[in-house]
N, C-alpha and C positions, 0 to 999 in steps of 0.2 A: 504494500500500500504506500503511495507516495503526499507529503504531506508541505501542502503551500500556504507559505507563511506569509501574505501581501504584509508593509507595513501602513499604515494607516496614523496621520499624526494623531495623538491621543492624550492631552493636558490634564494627566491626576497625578505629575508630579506633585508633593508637598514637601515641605524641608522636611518634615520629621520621616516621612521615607525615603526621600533620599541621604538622609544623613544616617539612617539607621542600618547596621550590618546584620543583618540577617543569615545566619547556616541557616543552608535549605539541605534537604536530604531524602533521597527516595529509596527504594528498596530494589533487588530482582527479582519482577514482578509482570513478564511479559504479558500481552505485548505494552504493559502501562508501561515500563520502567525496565531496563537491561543496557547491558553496557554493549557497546562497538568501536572497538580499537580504542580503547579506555576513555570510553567519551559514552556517560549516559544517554541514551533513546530511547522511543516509545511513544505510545499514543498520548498516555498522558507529560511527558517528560515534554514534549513537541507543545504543549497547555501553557504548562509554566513558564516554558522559557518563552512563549509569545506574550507574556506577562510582563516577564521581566524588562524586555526590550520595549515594550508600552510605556512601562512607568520609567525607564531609562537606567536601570540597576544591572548591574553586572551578573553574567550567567557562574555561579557560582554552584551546580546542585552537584552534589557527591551520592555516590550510589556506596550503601551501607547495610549491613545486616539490620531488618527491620527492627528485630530486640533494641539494637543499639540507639536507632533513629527515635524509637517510640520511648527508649525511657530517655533520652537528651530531652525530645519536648516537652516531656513532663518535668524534667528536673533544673534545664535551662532557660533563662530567657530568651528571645528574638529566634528562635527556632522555628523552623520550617519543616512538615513532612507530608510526604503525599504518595502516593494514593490512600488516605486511610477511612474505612468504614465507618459508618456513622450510627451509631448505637446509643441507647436511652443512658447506659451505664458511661458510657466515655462523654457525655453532652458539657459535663463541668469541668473535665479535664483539658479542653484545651479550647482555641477560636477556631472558627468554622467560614472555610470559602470554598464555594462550589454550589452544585455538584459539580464532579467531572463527567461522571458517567455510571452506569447503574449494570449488575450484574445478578447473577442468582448462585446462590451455592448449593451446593450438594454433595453427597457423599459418591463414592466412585469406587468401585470395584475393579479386579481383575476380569479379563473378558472372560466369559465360561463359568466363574464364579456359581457356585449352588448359594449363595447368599442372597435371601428374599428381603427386604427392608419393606414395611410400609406405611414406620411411624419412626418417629424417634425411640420410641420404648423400644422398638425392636432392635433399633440402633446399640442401644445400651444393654443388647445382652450379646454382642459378636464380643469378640476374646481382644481384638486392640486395632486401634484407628488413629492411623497417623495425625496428626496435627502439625502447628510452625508455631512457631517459639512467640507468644503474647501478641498472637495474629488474633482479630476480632472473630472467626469461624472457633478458636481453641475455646476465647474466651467465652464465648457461646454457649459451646456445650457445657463446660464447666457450669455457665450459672443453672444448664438444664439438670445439672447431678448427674453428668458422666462423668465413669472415675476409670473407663477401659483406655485413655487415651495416652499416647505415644507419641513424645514431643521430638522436634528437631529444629537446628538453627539452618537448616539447607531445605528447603523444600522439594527441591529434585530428590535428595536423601527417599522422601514419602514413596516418591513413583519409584525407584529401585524398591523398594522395602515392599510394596503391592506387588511388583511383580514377580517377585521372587519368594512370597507367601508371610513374608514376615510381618506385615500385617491384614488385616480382614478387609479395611475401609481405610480410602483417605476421603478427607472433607477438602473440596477447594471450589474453585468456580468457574462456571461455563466461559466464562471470558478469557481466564489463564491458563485449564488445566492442558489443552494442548500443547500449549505452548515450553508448559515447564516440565512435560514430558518428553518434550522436544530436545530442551535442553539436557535432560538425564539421558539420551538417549535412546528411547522407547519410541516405538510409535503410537500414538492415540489412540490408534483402532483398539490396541491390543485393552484397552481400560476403554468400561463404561458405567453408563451414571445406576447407582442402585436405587436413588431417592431423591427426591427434592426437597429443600429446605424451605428457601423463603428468599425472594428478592433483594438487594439492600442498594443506597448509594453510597459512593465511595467520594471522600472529597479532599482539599486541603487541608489542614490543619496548623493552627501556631500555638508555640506556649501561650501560658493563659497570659505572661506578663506581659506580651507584644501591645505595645499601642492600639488603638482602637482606630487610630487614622490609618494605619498598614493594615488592620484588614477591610477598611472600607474602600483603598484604593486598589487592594486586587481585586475584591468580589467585584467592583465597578468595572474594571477588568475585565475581569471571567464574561462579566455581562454583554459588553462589546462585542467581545471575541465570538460569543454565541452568536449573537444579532449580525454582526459582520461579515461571519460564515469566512472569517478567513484561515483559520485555524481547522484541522483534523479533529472535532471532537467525538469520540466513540460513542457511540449508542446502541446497547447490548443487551436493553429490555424485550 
């Protein structure tokens, strides 16, 4: 997919964002976020940086183990991360720009698999189900009282570990899971989905200390860039 970034003059500079330094940071998260010849990419990476070039800030995103990304924003200030899920429990945790784009998760099996799913309860009696390390799908289940689940800081880790039986279920999302099968090197056919979850969006996020003028001048932003259709935005509902 090829993606054309026109630029468009766009006046929401303010001092206090351009004066302000921001770490941004996203995760590997195709096709949002991955790196190529150590240069982050991706649908959503291609969002941000038409962002940045709007408000006139320097393209600064580092692609980072999500754990890492996700506890800096909560624990730093002027912190940047993205793509991150939007959920009732994380709403005080951090400022909110977006969406970017909206996907569904589910659980996913080996192909052939004799594993029947048709609820979460059923979910919760397979023997272990991969997960990512303080990803909003882990944290999920967790709050549903699954206690079968198998953490990793690699996501591709999950798609080797399904297909080689070591575990029952990974949970990830019709948006990514090709892709990060891709990159463990599997093919997709070979995994399919056991169940459906539940829709979510997935959006920007800042420490909660970030000024409230940085995030009124992305999401003004974000808004543009919708309306202006100059930008690749994915839509995956």
């Amino acid at each position: 997919m090829k993606f054309y970034l026109l630029f468009i003059p766009f006046l929401l500079i303010t001092a206090s964002v351009s004066a302000q330094e921001l770490l941004i940071y996203t995760e590997n998260n195709p096709p949002a976020s991955y790196m190529v010849n150590d240069r982050p990419e991706g649908d959503a990476v291609n969002i941000v940086r038409e962002i940045l070039h709007r408000l006139g800030q320097s393209d600064t995103i580092e692609l980072v183990p999500w754990a890492r990304g996700y506890n800096l924003a909560l624990k730093r200030p002027n912190v940047v991360l993205f793509s991150t899920t939007r959920l009732p429990e994380r709403e005080k945790l951090f400022k909110w720009v977006g969406p970017l784009y909206s996907h569904t998760w589910a659980f996913f099996k080996k192909k052939g698999s004799p594993i029947r799913i048709a609820s979460l309860e059923d979910a919760k009696r397979v023997e272990r189900i991969g997960t990512y390390r303080e990803d909003a799908k882990k944290q999920f289940l967790e709050q549903n009282g699954f206690t079968n689940l198998v953490e990793t800081s690699d996501n591709t880790t999950n798609v080797l570990h399904l297909i080689k039986g070591n575990i029952d279920l990974w949970i990830s999302s019709d948006y990514s899971m090709p892709y990060i099968a891709s990159q463990a090197g599997v093919d997709s056919q070979e995994i399919e989905k056991a169940y459906t979850i539940k829709s979510v969006d997935n959006y920007i996020v800042f420490s909660i200390q970030t000024p409230d003028s940085i995030i009124e001048a992305w999401q003004q932003a974000l808004d543009h860039i919708k309306k202006d259709k100059t930008s690749s935005i994915p839509d995956t509902n």
